[in-house]
C-alpha positions as CSV (number, residue, x, y, z in Angstrom):
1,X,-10.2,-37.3,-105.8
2,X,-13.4,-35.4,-104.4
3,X,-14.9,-34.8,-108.0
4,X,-18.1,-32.8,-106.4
5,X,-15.7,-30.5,-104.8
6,X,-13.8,-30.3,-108.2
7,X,-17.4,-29.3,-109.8
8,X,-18.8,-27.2,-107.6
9,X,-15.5,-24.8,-108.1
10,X,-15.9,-25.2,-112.0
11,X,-20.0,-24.1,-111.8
12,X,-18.8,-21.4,-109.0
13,X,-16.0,-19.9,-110.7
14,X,-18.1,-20.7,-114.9
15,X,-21.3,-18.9,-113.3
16,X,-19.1,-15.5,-111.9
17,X,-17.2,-15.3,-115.3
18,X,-19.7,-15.9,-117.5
19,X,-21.8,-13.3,-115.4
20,X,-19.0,-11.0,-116.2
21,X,-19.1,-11.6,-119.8
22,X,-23.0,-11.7,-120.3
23,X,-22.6,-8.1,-118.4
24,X,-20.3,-6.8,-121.7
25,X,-17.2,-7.1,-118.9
26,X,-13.2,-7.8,-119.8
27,X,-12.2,-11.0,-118.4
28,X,-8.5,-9.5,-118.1
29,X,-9.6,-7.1,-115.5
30,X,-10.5,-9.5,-113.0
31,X,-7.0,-10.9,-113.3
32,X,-5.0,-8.7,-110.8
33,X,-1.4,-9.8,-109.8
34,X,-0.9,-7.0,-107.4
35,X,-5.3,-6.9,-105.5
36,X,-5.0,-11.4,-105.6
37,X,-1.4,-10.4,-103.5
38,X,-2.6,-8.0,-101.1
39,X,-5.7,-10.7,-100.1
40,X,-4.3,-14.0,-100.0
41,X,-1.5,-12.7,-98.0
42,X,-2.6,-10.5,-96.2
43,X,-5.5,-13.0,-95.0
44,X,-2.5,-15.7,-94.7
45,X,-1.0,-13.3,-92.5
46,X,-4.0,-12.7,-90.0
47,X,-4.6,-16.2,-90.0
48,X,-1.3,-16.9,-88.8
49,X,-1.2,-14.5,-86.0
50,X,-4.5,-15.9,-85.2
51,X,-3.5,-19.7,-84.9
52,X,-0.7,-21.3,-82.5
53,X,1.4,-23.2,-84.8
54,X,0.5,-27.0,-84.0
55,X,-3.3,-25.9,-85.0
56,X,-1.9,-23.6,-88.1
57,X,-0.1,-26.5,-89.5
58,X,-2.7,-29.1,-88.9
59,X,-5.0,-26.6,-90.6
60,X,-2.7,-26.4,-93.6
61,X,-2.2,-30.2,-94.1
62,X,-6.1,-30.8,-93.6
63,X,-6.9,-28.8,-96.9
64,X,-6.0,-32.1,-99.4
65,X,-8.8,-33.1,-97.5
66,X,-11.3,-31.2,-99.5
67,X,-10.0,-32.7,-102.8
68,X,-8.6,-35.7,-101.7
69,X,-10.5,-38.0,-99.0
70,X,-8.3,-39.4,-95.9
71,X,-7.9,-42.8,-96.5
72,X,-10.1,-45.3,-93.9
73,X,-11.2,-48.8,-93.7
74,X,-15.0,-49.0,-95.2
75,X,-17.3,-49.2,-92.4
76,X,-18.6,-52.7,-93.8
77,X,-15.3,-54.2,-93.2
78,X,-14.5,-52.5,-89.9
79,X,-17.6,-53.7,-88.5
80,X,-16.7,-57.7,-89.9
81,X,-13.6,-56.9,-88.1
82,X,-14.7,-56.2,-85.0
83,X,-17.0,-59.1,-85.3
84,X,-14.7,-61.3,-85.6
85,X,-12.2,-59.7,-83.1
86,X,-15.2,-60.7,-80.5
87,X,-15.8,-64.0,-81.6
88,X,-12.0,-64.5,-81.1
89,X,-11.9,-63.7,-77.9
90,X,-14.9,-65.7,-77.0
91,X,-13.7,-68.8,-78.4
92,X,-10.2,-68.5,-77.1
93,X,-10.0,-65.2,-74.7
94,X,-8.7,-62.2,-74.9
95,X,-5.1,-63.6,-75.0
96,X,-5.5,-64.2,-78.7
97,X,-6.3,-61.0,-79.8
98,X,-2.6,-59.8,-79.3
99,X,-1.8,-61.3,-82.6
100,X,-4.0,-59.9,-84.6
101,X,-3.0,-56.4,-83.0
102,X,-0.1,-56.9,-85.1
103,X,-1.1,-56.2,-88.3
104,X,-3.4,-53.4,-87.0
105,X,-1.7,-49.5,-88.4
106,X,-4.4,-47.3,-86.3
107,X,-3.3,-46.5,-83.6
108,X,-6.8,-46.2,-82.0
109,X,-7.8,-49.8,-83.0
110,X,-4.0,-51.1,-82.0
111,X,-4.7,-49.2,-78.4
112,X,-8.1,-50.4,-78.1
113,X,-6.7,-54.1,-78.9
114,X,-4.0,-53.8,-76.5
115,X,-6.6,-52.5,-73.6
116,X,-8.8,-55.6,-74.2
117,X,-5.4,-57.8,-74.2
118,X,-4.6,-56.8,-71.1
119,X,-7.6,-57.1,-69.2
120,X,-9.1,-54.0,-68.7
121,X,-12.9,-53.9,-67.8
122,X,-15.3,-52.1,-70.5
123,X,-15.6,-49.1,-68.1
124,X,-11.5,-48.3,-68.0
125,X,-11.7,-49.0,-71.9
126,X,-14.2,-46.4,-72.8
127,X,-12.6,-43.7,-70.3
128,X,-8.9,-44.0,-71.7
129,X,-10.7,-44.2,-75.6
130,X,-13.0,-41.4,-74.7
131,X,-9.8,-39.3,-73.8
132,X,-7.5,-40.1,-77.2
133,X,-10.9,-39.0,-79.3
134,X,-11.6,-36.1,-77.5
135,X,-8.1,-35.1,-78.0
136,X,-7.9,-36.2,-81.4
137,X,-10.8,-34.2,-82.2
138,X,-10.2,-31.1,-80.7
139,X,-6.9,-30.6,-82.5
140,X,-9.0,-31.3,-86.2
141,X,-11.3,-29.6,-85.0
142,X,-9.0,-26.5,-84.5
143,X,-7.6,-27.2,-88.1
144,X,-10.9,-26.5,-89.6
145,X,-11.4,-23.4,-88.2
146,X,-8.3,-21.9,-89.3
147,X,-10.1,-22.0,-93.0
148,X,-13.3,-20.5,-91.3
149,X,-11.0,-17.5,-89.7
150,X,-9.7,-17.3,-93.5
151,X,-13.2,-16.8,-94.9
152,X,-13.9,-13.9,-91.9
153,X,-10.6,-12.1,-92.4
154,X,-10.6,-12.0,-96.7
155,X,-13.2,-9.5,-97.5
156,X,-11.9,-7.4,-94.7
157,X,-8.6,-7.8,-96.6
158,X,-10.2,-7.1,-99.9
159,X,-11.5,-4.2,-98.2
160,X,-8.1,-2.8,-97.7
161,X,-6.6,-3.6,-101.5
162,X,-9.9,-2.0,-102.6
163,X,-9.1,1.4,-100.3
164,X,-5.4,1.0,-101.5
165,X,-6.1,1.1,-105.3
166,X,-8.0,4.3,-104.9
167,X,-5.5,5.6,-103.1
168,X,-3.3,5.1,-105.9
169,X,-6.3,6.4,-108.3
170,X,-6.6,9.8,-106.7
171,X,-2.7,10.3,-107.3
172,X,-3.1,10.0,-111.2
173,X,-6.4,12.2,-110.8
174,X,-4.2,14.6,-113.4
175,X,-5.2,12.0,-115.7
176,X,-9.0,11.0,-116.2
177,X,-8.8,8.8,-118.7
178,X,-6.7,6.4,-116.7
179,X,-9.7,7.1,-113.9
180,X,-12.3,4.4,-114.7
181,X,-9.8,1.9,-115.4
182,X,-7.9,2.1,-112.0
183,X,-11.4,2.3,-110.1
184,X,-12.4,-1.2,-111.7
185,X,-8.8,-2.7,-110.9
186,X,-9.3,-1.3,-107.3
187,X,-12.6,-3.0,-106.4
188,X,-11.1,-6.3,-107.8
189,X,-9.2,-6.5,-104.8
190,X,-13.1,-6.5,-102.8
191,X,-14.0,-9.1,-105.4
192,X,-10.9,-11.7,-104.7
193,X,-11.9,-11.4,-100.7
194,X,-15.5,-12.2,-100.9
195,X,-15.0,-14.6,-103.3
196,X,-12.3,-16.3,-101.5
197,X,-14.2,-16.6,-98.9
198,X,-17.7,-17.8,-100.1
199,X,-16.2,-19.8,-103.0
200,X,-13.0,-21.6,-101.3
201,X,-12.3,-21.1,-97.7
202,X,-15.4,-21.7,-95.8
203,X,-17.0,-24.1,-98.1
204,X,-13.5,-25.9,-97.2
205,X,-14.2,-25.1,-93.1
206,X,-17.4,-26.9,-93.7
207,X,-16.3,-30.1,-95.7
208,X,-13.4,-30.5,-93.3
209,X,-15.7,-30.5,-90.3
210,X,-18.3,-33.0,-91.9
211,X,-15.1,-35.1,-92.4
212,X,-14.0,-34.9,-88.9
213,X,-17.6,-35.6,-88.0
214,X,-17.5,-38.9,-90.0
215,X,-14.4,-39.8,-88.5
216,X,-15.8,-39.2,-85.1
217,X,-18.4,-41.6,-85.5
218,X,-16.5,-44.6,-86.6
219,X,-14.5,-44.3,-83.5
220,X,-17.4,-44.3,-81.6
221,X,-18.2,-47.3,-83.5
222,X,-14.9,-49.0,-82.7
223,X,-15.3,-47.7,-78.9
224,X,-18.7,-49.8,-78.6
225,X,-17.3,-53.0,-80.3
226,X,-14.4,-52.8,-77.8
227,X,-16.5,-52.2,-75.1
228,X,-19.0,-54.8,-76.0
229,X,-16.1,-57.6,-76.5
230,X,-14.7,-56.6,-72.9
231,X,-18.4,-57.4,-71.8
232,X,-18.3,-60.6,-73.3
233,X,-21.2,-60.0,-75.4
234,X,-22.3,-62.8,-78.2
235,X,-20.6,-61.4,-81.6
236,X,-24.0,-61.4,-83.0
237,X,-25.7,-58.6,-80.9
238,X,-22.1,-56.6,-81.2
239,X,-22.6,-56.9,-84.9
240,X,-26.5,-55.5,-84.8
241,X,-25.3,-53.0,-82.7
242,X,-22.5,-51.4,-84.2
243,X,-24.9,-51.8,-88.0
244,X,-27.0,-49.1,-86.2
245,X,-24.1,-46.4,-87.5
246,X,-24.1,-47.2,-91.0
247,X,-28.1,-46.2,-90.5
């Protein structure tokens, strides 16, 4: 569990209430069934006519990302991995690193493995890699940016709740004292899409891409340490090498 991200909502959300009540303001009125309705669907909704659905899902399954890290092997221990891969396959060629593909679960590490296994030259390795990370990326990268269209498309949205709860305000306009009341319950609807947006969904666009840039780079990683053992080069400069990312 992401405890800064669990913070930072708890200081967001304590400093916006707190405002509310140092201002002399009902806490109940900024609890609005029928404005948090009109927003979060209605900015579900533009999202999803936004987003083909491969990208919409990915989007949607990337969000426990923000609260709950992907797992992946520590960089230390990737990199002792790969270290040892190449001295493997200097001491007794590339032959004998099929057996250790087999307890590898990546698939990019158990591709990169099997590339190296059967012989292909450090050029041909980094052009088929290069291709499964572009295409890993793009796809991730996509996801994020669903939660970035959701941050554009909520205030928009609280807009319209805001313009609909007058609406319904100047039909009760036989009524005053009922006046001030439905004017504050209409502008919560503005208040859920702006703070939707500047509270949840982009910071969430932002983590996820930083992720996905972290990610990135240890493939990279792995990319060089394959490349470098298809080289043949001594397991102690592919270790000094691929200790320049943790820098």
């Amino acid at each position: 569990m992401d405890k800064l991200t669990l913070i930072g909502l708890a200081v967001g959300l304590t400093g916006i209430l707190s405002g509310q009540i140092l201002e002399g303001g009902n806490l109940s009125i900024l609890f609005q069934g029928a404005a948090f309705l009109i927003v979060f669907g209605g900015t579900l909704g533009a999202v999803m006519v936004q987003s083909p659905m491969k990208v919409f899902i990915m989007g949607i399954r990337m969000a426990r990302w923000v609260f709950v890290m992907p797992l992946r092997q520590p960089p230390q221990d990737l990199i002792r991995q790969i270290v040892d891969w190449s001295t493997l396959a200097r001491k007794d060629g590339m032959l004998a690193l099929e057996l250790r593909s087999a307890y590898v679960s990546d698939p990019f590490m158990k591709k990169g493995l099997q590339l190296l296994v059967d012989g292909n030259s450090a050029e041909k390795i980094r052009e088929v890699l290069s291709v499964d990370t572009h295409s890993w990326e793009q796809i991730r990268w996509q996801g994020a940016r669903v939660w970035e269209s959701a941050a554009g498309y909520s205030p928009t949205i609280g807009i319209i709740g805001a313009v609909l709860g007058l609406m319904h305000v100047m039909q009760n306009l036989s009524e005053p004292s009922k006046l001030g009341n439905g004017i504050a319950v209409a502008f919560v609807a503005t208040i859920y899409g702006v703070a939707l947006a500047n509270l949840l969904f982009l910071p969430m666009a932002n983590k996820l891409k930083a992720i996905i840039m972290e990610q990135a780079d240890m493939r990279e990683m792995m990319l060089d340490g394959f490349t470098a053992i298809a080289n043949g080069d001594n397991p102690r400069l592919v270790e000094s090498r691929l200790r320049s990312y943790l820098d």
